[in-house]
C-alpha positions in Angstrom: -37.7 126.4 -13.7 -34.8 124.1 -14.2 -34.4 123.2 -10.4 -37.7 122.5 -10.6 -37.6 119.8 -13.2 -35.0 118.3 -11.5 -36.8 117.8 -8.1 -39.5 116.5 -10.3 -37.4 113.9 -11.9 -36.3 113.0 -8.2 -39.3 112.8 -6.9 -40.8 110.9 -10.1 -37.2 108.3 -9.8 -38.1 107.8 -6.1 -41.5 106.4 -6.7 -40.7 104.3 -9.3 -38.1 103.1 -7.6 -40.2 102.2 -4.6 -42.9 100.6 -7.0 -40.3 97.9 -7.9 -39.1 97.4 -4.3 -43.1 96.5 -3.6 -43.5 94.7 -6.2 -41.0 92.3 -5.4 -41.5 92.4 -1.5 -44.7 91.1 -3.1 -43.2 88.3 -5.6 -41.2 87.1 -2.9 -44.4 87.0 0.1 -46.0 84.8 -2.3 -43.2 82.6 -3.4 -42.7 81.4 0.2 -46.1 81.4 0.8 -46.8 79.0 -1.6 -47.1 75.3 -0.8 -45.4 72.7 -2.6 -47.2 69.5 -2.4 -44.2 66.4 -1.2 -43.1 63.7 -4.1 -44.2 60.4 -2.5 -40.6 58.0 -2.0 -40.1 55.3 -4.2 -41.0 51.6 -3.0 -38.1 50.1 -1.0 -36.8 47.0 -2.2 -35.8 44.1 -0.5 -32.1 44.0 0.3 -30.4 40.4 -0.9 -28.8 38.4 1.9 -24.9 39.0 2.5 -23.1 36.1 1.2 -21.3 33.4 3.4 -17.8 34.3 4.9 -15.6 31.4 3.5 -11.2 31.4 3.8 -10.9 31.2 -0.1 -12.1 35.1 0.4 -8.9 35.7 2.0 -6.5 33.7 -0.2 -5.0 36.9 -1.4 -4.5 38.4 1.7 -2.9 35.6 3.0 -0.3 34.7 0.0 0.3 38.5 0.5 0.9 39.1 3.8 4.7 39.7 4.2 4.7 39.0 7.8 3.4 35.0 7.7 5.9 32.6 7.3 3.6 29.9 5.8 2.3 32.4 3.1 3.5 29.6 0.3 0.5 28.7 -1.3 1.2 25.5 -2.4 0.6 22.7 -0.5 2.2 19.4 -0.4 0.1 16.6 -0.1 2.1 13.9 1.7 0.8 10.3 -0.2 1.9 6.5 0.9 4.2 4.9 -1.2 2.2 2.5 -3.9 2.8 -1.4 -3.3 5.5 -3.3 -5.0 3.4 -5.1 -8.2 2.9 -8.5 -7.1 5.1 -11.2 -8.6 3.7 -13.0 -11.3 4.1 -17.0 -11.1 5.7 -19.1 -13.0 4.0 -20.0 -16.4 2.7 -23.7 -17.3 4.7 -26.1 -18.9 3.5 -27.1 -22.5 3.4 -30.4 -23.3 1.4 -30.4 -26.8 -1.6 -29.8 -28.6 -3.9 -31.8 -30.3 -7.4 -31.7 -31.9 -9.8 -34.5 -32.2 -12.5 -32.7 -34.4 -14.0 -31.1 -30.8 -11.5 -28.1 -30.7 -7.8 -28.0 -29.4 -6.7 -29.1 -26.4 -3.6 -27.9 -25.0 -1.6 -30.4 -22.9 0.3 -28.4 -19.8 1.8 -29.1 -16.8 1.5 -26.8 -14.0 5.0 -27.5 -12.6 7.7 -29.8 -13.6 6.9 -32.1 -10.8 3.1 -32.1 -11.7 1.3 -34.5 -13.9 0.2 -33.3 -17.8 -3.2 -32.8 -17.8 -5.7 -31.4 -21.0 -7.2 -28.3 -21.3 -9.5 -26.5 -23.3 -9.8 -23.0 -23.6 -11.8 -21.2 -20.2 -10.4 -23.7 -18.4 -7.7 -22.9 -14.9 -4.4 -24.1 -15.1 -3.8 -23.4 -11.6 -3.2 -19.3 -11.0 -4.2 -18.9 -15.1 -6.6 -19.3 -17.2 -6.6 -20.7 -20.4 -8.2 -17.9 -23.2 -6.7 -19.2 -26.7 -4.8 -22.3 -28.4 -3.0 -22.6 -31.6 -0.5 -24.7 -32.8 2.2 -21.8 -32.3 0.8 -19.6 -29.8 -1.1 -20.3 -26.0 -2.8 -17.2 -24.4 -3.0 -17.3 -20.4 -5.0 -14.4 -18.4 -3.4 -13.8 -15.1 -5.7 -11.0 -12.9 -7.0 -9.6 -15.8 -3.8 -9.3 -17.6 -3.5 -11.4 -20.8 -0.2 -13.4 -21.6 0.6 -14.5 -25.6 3.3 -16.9 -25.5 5.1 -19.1 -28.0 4.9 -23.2 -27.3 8.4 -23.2 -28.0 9.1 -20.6 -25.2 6.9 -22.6 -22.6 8.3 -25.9 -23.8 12.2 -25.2 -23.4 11.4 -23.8 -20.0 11.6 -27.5 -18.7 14.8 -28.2 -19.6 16.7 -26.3 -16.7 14.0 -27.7 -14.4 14.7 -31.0 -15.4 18.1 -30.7 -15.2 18.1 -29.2 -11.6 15.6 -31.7 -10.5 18.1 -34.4 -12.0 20.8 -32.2 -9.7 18.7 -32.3 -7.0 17.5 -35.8 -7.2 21.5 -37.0 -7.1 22.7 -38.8 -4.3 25.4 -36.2 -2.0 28.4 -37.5 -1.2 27.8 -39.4 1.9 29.9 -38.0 5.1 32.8 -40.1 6.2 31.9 -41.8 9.2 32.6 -40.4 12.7 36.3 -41.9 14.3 35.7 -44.5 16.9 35.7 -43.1 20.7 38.9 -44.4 22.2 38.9 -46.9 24.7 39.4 -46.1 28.1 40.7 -48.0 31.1 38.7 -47.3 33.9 37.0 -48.5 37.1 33.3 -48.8 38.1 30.9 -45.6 37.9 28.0 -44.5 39.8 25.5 -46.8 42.5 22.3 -47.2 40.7 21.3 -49.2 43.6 21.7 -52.0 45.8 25.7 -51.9 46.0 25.8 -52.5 41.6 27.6 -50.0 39.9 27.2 -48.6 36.5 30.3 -49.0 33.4 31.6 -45.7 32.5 31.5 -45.1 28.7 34.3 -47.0 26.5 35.4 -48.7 29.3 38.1 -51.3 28.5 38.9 -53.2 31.7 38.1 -57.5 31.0 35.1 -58.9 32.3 35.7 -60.3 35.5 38.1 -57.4 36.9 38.1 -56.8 40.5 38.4 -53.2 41.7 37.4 -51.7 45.6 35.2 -55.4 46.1 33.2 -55.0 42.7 33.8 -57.5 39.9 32.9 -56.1 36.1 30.5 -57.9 34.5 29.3 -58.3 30.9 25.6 -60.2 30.0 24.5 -60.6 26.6 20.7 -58.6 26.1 18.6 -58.7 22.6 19.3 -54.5 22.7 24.0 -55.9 23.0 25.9 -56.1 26.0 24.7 -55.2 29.0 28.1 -53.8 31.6 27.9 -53.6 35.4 29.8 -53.5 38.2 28.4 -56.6 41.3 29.6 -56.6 45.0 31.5 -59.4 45.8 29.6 -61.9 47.9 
């Protein structure tokens, strides 16, 4: 009776265990029969445009690249020299200031050798232009640039012109007087035609001197004596 039992527990464990083996044959069939239904792909969206390739890019790559000898990156910008400031000219000369009940009027010369002349303010006194008058103070504009100086300052700066002009205006020493050429004795020069000769310079021999059949003679002219050397005849 026991071995009985026992082969029908077998048999009862085989059966079941071939239920579950069918059972998920069958879960399995229909899993990969089944038919899954594809997810539609999202919208594809415009790609933006690459941006422009420019050197600055590589500005890092170049002050790092060991190899380059003009990695240094700074750059000398070579400039040309600025001009000299042009010279400003010499200032008017003040002569006075007056007022008649119209405003002042500033008397100036433009040089020391120039005649006064009045001015009013706005007025050109050659290269400047007169912008202010007071009875201590004249303003000049130059290019723009404005000039406040004392009358006393533009008045004392005729004295040294003066004085060199009074320098310059005195007679130099004249130079002495070049010696006399000596006199020389000589005979007659060259033929300036018709057998007459011409004097040589300084030439002392008398009047009347015969030398190889030419006789020296001397004629008074309105330009001084006239010397020549005639053929005898």
């Amino acid at each position: 009776m026991l071995d009985l039992l026992l082969v029908a527990l077998t048999a009862l464990a085989a059966w079941q265990l071939r239920q579950e083996w069918l059972a998920a044959k069958a879960r399995e069939q229909a899993v990969l029969n089944q038919r899954v239904k594809p997810v539609p792909p999202p919208p594809a969206a415009a790609q933006p445009a690459p941006a422009a390739v420019l050197p600055a890019h590589y500005n890092e790559i170049a002050q790092k690249m060991l190899f380059s000898k003009d990695r240094n990156p700074t750059v000398v910008v070579e400039t040309a020299p600025l001009p000299p400031p042009k010279p400003m000219p010499p200032l008017p000369i003040f002569r006075g200031v007056m007022n008649l009940g119209d405003g002042p009027v500033a008397i100036l010369s433009e040089a020391s050798n120039m005649p006064n002349r009045e001015y009013r303010p706005g007025q050109q006194v050659g290269p400047f232009k007169l912008v202010a008058i007071t009875a201590q103070e004249i303003v000049l504009d130059w290019e723009g640039k404005q000039i406040a100086k004392k009358v006393e300052d533009l008045a004392q700066r005729d004295e040294p012109r003066e004085e060199n002009t009074r320098r310059s205006e005195s007679p130099a020493p004249s130079a002495p007087p070049p010696p006399p050429a000596p006199k020389v004795q000589a005979g007659p020069g060259v033929d300036i035609g018709k057998g007459v000769r011409a004097c040589v310079p300084n030439d002392s021999t008398p009047p009347g001197t015969v030398v190889d059949g030419v006789r020296k003679v001397v004629t008074d002219s309105p330009f001084g004596p006239v010397c020549r050397w005639e053929p005898l005849r």
